[in-house]
C-alpha positions in Angstrom: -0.5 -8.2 8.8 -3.9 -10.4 8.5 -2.4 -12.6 5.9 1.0 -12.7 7.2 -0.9 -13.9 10.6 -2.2 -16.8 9.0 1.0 -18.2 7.8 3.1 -17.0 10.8 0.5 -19.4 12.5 1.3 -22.2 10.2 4.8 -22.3 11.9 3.8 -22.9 15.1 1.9 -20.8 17.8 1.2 -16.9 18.0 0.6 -14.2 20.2 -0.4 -11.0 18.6 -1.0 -7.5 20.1 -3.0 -5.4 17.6 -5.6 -2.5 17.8 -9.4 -2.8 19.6 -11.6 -4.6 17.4 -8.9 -6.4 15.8 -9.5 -9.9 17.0 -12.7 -10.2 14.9 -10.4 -10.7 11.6 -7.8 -12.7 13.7 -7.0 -16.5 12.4 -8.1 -19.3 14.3 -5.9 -20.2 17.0 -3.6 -16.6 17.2 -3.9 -15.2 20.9 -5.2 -11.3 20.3 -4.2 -9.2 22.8 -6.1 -5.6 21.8 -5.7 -2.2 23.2 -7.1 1.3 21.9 -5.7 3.1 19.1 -6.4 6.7 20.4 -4.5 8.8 21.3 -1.6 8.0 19.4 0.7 8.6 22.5 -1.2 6.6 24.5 -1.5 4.0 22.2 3.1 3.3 21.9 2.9 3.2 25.6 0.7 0.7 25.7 1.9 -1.3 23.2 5.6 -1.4 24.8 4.2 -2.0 27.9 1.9 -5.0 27.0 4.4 -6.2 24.4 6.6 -6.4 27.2 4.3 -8.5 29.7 3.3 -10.9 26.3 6.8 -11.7 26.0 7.5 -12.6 29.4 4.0 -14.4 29.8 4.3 -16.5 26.2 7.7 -17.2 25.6 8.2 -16.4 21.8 11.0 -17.2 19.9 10.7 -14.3 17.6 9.5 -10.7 18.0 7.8 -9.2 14.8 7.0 -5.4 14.3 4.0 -4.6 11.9 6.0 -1.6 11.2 8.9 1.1 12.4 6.2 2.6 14.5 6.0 -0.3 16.5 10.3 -0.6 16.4 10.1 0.5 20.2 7.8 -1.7 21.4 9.6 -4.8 19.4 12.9 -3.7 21.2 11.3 -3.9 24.8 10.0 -6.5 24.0 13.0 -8.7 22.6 15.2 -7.5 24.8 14.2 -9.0 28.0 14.8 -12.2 26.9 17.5 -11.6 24.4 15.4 -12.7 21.3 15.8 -11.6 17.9 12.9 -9.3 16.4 12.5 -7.9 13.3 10.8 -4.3 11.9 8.6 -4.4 8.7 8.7 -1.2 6.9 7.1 0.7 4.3 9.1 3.7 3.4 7.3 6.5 5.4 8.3 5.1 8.5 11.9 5.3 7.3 11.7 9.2 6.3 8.7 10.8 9.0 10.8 13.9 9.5 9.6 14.5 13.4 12.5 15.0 15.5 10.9 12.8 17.8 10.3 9.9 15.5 14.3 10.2 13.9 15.7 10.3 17.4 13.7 7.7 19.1 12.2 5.1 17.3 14.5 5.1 14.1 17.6 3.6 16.2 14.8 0.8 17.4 15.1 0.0 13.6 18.7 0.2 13.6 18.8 -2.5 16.1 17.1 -5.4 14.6 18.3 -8.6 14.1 16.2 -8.1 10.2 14.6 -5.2 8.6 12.3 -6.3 6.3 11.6 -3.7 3.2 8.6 -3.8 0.9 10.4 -2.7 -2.1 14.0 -2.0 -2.9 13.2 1.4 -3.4 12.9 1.2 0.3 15.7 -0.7 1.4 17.8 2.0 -0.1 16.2 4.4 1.7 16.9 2.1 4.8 20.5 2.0 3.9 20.1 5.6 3.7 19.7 5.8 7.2 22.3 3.5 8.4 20.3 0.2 8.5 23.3 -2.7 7.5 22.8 -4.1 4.3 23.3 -7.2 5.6 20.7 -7.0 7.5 17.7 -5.9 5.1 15.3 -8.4 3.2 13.0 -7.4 0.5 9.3 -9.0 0.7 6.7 -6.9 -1.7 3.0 -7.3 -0.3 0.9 -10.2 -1.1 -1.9 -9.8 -3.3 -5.1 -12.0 -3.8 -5.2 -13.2 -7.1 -7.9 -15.8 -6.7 -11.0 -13.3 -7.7 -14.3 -14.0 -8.9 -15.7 -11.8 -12.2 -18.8 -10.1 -12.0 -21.6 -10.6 -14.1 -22.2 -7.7 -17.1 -25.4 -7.3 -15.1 -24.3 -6.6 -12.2 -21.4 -4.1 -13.3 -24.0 -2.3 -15.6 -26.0 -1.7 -12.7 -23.3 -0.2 -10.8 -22.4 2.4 -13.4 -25.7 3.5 -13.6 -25.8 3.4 -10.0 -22.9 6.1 -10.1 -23.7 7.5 -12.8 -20.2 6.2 -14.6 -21.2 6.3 -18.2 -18.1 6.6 -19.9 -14.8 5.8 -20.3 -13.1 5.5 -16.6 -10.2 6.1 -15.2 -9.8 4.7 -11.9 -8.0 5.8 -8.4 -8.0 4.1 -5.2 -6.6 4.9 -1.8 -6.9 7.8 0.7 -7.0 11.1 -1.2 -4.0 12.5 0.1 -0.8 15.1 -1.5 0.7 12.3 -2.1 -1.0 10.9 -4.6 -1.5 13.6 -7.4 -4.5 13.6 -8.0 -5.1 17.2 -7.8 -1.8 18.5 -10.2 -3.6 15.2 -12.9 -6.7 16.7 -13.2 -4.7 19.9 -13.4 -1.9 19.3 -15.9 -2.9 15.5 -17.7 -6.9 15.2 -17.8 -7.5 18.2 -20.0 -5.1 16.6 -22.9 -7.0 12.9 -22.2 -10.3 14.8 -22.5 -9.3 15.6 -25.6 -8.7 12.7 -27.5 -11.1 10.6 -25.0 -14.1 13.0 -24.7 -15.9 10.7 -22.5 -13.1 9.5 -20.0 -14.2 9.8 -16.6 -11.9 10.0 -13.3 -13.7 7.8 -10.8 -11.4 8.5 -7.4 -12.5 6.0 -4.8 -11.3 6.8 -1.1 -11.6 9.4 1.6 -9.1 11.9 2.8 -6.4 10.6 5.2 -7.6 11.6 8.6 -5.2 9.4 10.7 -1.6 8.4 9.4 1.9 9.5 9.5 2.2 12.4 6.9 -1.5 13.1 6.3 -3.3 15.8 4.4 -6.4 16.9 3.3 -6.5 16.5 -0.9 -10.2 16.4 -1.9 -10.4 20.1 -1.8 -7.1 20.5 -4.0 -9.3 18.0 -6.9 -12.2 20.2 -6.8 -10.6 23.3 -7.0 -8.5 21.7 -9.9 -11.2 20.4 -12.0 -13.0 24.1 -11.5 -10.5 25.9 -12.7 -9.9 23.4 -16.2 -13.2 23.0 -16.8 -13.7 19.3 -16.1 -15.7 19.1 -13.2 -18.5 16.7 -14.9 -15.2 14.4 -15.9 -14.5 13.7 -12.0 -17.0 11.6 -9.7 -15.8 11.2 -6.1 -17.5 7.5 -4.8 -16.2 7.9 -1.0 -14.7 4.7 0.7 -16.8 1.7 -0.8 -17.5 -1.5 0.8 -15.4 -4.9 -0.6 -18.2 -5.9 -2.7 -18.6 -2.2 -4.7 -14.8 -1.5 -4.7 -14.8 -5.3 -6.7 -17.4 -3.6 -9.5 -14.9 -0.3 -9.5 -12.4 -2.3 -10.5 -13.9 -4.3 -12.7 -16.1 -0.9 -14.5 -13.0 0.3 -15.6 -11.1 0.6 -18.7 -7.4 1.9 -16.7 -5.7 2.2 -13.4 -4.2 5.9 -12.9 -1.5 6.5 -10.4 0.0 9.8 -10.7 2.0 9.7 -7.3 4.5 12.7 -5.9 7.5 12.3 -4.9 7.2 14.7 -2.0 10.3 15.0 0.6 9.1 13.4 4.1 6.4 11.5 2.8 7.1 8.5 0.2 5.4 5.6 -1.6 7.2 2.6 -0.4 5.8 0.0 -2.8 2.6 1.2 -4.6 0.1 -1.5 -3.8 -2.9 -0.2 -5.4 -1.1 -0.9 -8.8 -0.3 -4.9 -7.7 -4.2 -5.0 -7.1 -4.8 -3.5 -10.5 -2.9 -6.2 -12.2 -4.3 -9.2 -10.5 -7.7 -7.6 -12.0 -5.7 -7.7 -15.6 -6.0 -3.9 -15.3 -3.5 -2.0 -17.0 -1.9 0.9 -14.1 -0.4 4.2 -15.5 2.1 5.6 -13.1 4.7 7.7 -12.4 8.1 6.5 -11.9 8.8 7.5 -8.0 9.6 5.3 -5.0 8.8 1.9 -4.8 5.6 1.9 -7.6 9.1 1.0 -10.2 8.8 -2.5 -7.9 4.9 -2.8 -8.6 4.4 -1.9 -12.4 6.3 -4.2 -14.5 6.2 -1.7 -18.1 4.9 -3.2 -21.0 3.2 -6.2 -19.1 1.1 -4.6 -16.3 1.2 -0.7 -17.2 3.7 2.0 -18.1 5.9 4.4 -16.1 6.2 7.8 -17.2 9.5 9.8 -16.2 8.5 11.9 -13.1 6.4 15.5 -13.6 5.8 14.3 -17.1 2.1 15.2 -17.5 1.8 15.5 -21.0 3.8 12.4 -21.3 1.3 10.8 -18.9 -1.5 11.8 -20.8 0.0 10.2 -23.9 0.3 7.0 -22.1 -3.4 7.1 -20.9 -4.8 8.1 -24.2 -2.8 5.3 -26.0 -3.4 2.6 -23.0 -7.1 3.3 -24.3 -6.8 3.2 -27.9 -4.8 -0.3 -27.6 -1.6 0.9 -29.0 0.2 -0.3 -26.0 -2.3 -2.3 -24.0 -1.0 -6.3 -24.1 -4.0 -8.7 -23.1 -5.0 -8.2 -19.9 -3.9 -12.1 -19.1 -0.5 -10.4 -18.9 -1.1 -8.2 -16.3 -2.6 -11.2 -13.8 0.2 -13.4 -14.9 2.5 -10.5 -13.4 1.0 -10.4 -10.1 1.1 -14.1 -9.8 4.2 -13.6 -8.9 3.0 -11.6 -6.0 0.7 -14.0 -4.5 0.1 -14.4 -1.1 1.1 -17.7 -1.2 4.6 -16.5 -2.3 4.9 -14.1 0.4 3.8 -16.9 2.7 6.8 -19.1 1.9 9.3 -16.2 2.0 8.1 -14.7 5.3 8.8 -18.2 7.1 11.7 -18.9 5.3 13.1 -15.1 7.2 11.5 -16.2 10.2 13.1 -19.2 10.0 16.7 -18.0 9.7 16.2 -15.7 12.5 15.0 -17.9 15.3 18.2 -20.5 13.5 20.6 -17.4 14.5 18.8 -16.2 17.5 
């Protein structure tokens, strides 16, 4: 919500409530109102209960809810002045299948004046649920698209750094089920490896330790790449800092994203593959949830028909011998369209029409 912040502020004044240590990122001029994270319980109580004493104390004429989590809190909030808020959500939030979360915080989502859905993929599962049409908007993430190119030099040193000298295949995100990663290496990366002998899986990210539907998944990859046969094809780099995770991206010949569709736990838009693109990487991905919203086929990557290994591996292996690969100018002319600027512009204009109505 950093970027959204910034515009938001643009608008007029702000007051937001966000976790300890969050102020430090905060744009000039937004009130921060922190509180701690942990526990989780503790956490939604105190964020109704000081969302609640922020709305009476700054008068807003909006209430905004980073996500269906917070839909509670937003509702307190709103309510005690009769304003209109609004829920941003991101697919899981829709689905989490505790009966704790479907019974309580799901008709908080239900009651906003807007429900604003990063892909269409999940607005439908919002209109699955019985959130009015009429009141869904769809607003796909921002992406930077502004980015400066490393020297050779310095991306040379980083693959020798990591040892990445090959062909590489990159991943990026929290390792969780979710993602793949483990049935890839199992069921595609054998048939890569042999027509591209010295591909290399470079997965950047740590296990999910703290999020709605997490898992541990590193474990899964190891014992995956044992039992093929690949384990010198796989190097793990950990969570990197901004600077390193630029080189990654930049190293690398391909963007892999070989995500699950797994009941209870979905990919609402699929990001990663928007940040591939505005890097004039190519992403290869299976066609679940919202990741049909992010890859645009033939200009920034390919689907593949879901649980399609072999056809993955086709993709990847002709992605890499150019067959399919348009000039990577296409790709960043895609996710122009994605801009944060763009997002900016739509985000007020939905503001806008809600404080009009409200």
């Amino acid at each position: 919500m950093l970027e959204a912040s910034r515009y938001l502020l643009t608008a007029g004044d702000l007051a937001v409530l966000a976790p300890q240590g969050a102020g430090e990122q905060a744009p000039a001029g937004a009130q921060v109102h922190e509180l701690a994270s942990n526990p989780t319980w503790r956490m939604l109580l105190g964020t109704a209960w000081r969302g609640r004493q922020i709305s009476r104390a700054f008068m807003p004429d909006l209430v905004l809810a980073s996500s269906g989590l917070m839909a509670p809190a937003a509702y307190i909030a709103a309510r005690q002045r009769k304003l209109p808020y609004a829920i941003f959500v991101h697919g899981l939030d829709i689905v989490y299948p505790h009966p704790v979360y479907q019974r309580l915080f799901l008709p908080a989502i239900r009651r906003a004046n807007q429900v604003i859905a990063n892909s269409s993929y999940t607005a439908e599962l919002a209109r699955a649920k019985g959130i009015s049409g009429d009141r869904l908007q769809i607003l796909h993430p921002g992406v930077q698209t502004r980015l400066d190119a490393a020297s050779a030099e310095e991306i040379e040193q980083f693959r020798r750094k990591n040892d990445l000298d090959g062909t590489l295949l990159l991943s990026v995100g929290r390792l969780t089920p979710r993602k793949g990663l483990a049935e890839f290496v199992d069921r595609s990366l054998p048939g890569i490896l042999e027509a591209v002998p010295d591909a290399l899986l470079v997965i950047v990210g740590e296990d999910a330790t703290q999020a709605l539907g997490q898992g541990v998944a590193r474990d899964a990859i190891i014992a995956a790449a044992r039992r093929r046969g690949v384990s010198d094809h796989i190097r793990f780099l950990g969570k990197l800092p901004e600077a390193s995770l630029q080189l990654a991206w930049q190293a690398s010949q391909l963007h892999v994203f070989p995500i699950r569709a797994i009941p209870g736990d979905v990919e609402g838009f699929g990001m990663v593959a928007m940040e591939a693109a505005a890097r004039g990487l190519w992403t290869i991905a299976f066609s679940v949830g919202g990741v049909v919203d992010a890859v645009s086929p033939g200009q920034s990557g390919v689907l593949v028909a879901q649980n399609d290994y072999e056809g993955f591996s086709r993709a990847v292996v002709e992605a890499l011998s150019g067959e399919n690969v348009k000039h990577p100018e296409q790709a960043r002319q895609y996710a122009q369209g994605f801009d944060w600027s763009r997002y900016g512009e739509r985000l007020l204009e939905i503001c806008r029409g809600l404080s009009a109505a409200g």
